[in-house]
C-alpha positions as CSV (number, residue, x, y, z in Angstrom):
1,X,0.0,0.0,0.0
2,X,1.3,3.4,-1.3
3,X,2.2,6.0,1.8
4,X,0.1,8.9,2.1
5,X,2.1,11.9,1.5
6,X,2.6,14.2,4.3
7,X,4.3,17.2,2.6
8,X,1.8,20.2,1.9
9,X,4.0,21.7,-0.9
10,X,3.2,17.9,-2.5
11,X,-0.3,17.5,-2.1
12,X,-3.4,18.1,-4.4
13,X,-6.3,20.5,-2.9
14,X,-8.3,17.5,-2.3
15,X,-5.4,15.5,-0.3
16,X,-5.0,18.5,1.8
17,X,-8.8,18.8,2.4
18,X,-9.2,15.6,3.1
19,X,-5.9,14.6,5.4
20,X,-7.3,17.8,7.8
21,X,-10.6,16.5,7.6
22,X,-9.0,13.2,9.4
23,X,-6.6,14.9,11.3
24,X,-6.5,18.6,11.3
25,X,-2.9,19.5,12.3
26,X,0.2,20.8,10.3
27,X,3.3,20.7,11.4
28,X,5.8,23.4,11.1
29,X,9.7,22.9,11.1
30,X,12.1,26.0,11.1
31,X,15.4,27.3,11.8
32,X,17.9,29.9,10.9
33,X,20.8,28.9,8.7
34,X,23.9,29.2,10.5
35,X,27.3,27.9,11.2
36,X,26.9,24.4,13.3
37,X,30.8,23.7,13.0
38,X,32.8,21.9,10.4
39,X,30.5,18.7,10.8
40,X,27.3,19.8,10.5
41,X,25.0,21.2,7.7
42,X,24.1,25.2,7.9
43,X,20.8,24.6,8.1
44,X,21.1,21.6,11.0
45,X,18.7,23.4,13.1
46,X,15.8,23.2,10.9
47,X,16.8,20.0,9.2
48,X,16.7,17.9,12.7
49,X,12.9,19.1,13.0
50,X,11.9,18.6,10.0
51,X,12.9,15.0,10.6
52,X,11.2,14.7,13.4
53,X,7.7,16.3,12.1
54,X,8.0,14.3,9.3
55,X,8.0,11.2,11.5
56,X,5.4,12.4,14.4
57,X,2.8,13.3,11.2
58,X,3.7,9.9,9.8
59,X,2.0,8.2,13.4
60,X,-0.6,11.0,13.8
61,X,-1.9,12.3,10.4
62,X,-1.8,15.7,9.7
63,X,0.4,17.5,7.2
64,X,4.1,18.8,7.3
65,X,4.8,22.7,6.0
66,X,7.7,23.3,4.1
67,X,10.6,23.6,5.7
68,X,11.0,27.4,6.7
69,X,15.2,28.4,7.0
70,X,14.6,31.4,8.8
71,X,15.4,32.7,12.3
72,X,16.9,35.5,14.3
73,X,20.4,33.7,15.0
74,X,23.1,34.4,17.4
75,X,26.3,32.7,16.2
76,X,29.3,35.0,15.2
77,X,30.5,32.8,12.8
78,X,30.5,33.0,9.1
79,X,27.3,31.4,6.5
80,X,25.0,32.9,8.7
81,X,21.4,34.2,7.6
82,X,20.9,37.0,10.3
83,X,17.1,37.9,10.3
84,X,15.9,40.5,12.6
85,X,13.3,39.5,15.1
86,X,10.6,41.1,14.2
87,X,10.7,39.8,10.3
88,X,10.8,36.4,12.4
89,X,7.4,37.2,13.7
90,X,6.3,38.8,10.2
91,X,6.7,35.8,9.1
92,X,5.5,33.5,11.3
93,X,2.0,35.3,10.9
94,X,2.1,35.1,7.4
95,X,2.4,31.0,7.7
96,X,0.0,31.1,10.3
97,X,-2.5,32.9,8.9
98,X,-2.2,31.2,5.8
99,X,-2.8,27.4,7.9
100,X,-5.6,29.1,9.6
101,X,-8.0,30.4,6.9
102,X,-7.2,27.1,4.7
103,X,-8.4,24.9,7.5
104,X,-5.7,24.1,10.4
105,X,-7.2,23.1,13.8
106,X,-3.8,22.6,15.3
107,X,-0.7,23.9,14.4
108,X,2.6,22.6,16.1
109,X,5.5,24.8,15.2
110,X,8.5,23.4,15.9
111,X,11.6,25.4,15.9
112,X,15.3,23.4,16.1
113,X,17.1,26.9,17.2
114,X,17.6,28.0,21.0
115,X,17.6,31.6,20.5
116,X,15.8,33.4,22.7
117,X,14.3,36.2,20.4
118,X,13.9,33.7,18.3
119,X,11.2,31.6,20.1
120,X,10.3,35.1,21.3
121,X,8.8,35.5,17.7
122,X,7.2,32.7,17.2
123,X,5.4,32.3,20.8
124,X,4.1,36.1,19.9
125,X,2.6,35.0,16.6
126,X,1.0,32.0,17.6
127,X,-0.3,34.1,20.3
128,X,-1.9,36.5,17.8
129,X,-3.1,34.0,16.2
130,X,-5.3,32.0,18.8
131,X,-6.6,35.6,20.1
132,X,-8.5,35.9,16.9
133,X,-8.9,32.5,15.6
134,X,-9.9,29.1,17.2
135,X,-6.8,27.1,15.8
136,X,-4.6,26.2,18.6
137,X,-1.3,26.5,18.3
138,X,1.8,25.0,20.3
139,X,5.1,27.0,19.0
140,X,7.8,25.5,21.0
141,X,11.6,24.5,20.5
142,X,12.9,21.0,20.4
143,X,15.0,21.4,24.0
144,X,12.0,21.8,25.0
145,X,10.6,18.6,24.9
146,X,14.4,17.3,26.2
147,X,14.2,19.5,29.4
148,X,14.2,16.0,31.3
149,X,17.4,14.7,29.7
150,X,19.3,17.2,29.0
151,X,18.4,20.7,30.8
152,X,20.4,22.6,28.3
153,X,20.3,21.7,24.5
154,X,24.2,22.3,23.0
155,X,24.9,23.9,20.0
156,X,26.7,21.9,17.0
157,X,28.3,19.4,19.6
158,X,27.6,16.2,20.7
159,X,23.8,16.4,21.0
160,X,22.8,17.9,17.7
161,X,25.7,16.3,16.1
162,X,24.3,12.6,17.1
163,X,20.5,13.7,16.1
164,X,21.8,14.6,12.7
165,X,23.9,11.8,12.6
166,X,20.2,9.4,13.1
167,X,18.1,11.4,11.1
168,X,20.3,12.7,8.3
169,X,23.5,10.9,8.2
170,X,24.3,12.1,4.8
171,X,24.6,15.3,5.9
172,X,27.2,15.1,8.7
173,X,31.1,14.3,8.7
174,X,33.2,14.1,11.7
175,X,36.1,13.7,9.7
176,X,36.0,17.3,8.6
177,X,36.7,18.5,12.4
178,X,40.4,18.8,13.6
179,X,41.4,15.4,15.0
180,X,43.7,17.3,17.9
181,X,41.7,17.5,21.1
182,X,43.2,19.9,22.3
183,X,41.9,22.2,19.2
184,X,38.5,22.6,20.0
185,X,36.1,23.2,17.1
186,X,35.2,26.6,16.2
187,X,31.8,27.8,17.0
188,X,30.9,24.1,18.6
189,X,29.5,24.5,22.6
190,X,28.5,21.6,24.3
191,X,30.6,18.4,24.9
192,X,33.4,17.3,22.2
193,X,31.4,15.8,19.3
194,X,34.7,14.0,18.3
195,X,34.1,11.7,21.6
196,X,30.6,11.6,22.6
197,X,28.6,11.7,19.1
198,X,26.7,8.7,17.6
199,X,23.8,7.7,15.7
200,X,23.1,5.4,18.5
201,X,22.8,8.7,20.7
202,X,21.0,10.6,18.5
203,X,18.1,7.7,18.0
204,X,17.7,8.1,21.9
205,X,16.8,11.2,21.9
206,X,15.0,11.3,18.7
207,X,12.9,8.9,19.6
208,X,11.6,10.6,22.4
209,X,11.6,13.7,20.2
210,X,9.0,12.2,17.8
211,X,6.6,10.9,20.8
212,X,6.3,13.5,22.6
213,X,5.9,16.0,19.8
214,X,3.0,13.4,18.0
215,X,1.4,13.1,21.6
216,X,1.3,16.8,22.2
217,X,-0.3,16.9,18.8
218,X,-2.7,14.6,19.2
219,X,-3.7,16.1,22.8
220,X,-4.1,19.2,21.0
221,X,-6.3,17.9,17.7
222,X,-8.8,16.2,20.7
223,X,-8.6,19.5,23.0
224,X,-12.6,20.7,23.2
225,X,-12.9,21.7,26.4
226,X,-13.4,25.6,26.1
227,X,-11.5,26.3,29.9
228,X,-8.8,23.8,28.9
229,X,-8.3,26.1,25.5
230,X,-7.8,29.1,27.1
231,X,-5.9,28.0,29.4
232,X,-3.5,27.0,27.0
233,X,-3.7,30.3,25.7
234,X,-2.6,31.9,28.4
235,X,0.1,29.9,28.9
236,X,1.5,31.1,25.7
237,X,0.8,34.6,27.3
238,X,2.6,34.0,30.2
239,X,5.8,32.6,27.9
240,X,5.8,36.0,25.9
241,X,6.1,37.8,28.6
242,X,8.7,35.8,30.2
243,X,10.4,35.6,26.8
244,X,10.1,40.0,26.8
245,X,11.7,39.9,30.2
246,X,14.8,37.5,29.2
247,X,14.7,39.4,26.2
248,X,15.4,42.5,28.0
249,X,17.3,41.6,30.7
250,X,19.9,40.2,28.3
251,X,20.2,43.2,26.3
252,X,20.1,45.3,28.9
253,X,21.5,44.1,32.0
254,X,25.1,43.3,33.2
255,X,26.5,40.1,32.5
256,X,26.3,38.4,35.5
257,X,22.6,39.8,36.3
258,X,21.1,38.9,33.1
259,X,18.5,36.2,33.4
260,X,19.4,32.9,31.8
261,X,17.4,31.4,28.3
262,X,15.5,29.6,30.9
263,X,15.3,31.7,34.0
264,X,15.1,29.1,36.9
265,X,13.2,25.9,37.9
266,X,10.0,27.1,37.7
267,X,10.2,27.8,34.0
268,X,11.5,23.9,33.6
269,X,8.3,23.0,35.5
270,X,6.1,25.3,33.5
271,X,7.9,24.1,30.0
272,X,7.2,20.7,30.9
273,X,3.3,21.0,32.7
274,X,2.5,23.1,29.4
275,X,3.9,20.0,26.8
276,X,1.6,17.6,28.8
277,X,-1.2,19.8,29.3
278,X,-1.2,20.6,33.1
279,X,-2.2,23.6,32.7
280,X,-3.3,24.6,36.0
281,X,0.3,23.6,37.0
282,X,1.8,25.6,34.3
283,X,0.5,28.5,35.1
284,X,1.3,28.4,38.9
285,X,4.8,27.9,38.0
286,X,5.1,30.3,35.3
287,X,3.8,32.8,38.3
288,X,6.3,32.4,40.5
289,X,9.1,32.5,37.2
290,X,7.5,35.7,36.5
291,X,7.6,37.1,40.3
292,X,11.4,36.0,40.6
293,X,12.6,37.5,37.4
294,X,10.8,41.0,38.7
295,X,12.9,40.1,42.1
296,X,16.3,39.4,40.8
297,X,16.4,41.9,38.4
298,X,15.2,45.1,40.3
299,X,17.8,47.6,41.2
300,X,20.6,45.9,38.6
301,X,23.0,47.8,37.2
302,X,22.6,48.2,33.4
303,X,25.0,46.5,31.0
304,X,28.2,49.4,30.4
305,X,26.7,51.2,33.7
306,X,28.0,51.5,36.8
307,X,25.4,54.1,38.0
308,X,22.3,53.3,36.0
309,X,19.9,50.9,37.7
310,X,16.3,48.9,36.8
311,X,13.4,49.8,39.1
């Protein structure tokens, strides 16, 4: 028996109207292109998710979007794409908008980069979005579906090497890195790819990539209960503006008293209670990250200020 085809770009009208009539969800994979060192592909960050859409749509229905290679990126190393923020959320709208008014229920966007403005921008579209729609949309990063087994997601080492190395192995070769190890890799943060990459690895973690993303998908595509909705909803609320004040704070703030990508252990408890769909116990947590944010960060000096201070 033939496959169904998953990929929107691929489909006929009728396919599409009649795969979201079975299972109204599209997935959505992005990323910026940037330098993920020697080893890696440019575009790793949105490959690896689109990999693992492909595969969670393959259990659950639903369509995948084409590939989007954009993203507000941070590395200072060349190949880069840099796309300001705001164009990030431009265009997120556009692709959501678009899903919406041709008949998405669910949309899971799933972003491969860790960027904080980055996710910024997609959290504040698919906010938008559910305020004056009745899709629901889950706009999240892969590390954070990982937050159990690995807190902080690496950049082009041995984590995101490994995935690549499972679900595009083509596309990756270690031989390119310097074989010293005493020379590290440019642009590589995380632990030594050269040691502690495989494609065994990689299948670990996507694995539980793929069931947790099809399981929040499916949640989502069965999610009637009208308090349950907007409570989802304003979860997303509550990660803009947690997002806004990590935003700022980083910009703003002296190193040591900037807030981290992921403020403190209530915003691992609120990442994780919001993938399930605890909401109640999102939001309780997502509270107290917004309470200790306002805590730690009143008073601090400014970033090149000795004098100049938040209130």
């Amino acid at each position: 028996m033939a496959s169904v085809e998953r990929r929107l770009e691929r489909c006929r009208p009728q396919q599409i109207w009649d795969t979201l009539a079975e299972f109204s969800c599209v997935y959505v994979p992005s990323g910026p292109l940037e330098w993920h060192g020697r080893q890696n592909p440019v575009g790793l960050d949105a490959l690896k998710v689109e990999a693992v859409c492909r595969r969670a749509a393959e259990r659950t229905g639903g369509l995948v979007f084409p590939t989007i290679f954009f993203g507000a990126h941070e590395v200072p190393w060349p190949l880069g794409m840099p796309v300001e923020a705001t164009q990030v959320q431009v265009n997120t709208q556009t692709v959501l908008d678009y899903l919406v008014r041709n008949g998405a229920r669910v949309v899971v966007w799933l972003g491969g980069h860790g960027g904080t403005e980055d996710y910024s921008a997609l959290r504040r579209a698919a906010l938008t979005t559910m305020q004056r729609s009745n899709c629901l949309v889950l706009a999240a990063i892969d590390q954070h579906f990982l937050l159990d087994l690995e807190p902080a997601m690496d950049h082009a080492a041995a984590i995101e090497t490994s995935l690549m190395m499972h679900l595009q192995p083509e596309t990756v070769d270690l031989s390119a890195l310097d074989p010293e190890p005493e020379r590290w890799p440019e642009g590589v943060g995380g632990e030594d790819p050269r040691e502690h990459a495989s494609a065994e690895r990689g299948m670990r973690y996507s694995d539980v990539l793929v069931d947790r993303v099809a399981v929040a998908a499916q949640r989502l595509v069965a999610l009637n209960d009208p308090i349950c909705r907007r409570k989802h909803v304003a979860c997303v609320a509550q990660q803009v503006a947690v997002d806004d004040m990590v935003v700022y704070g980083r910009a703003h703030l002296a190193g040591a008293d900037a807030p981290a990508k992921i403020p403190d252990e209530s915003w691992h408890q609120h990442l994780q209670a919001y993938r399930v769909g605890d909401y109640d116990a999102a939001l309780a947590a997502g509270q107290v990250t917004i309470e200790n944010i306002r805590l730690t960060t009143a008073g601090r000096r400014t970033a090149g200020s000795e004098d100049q201070r938040l209130i």
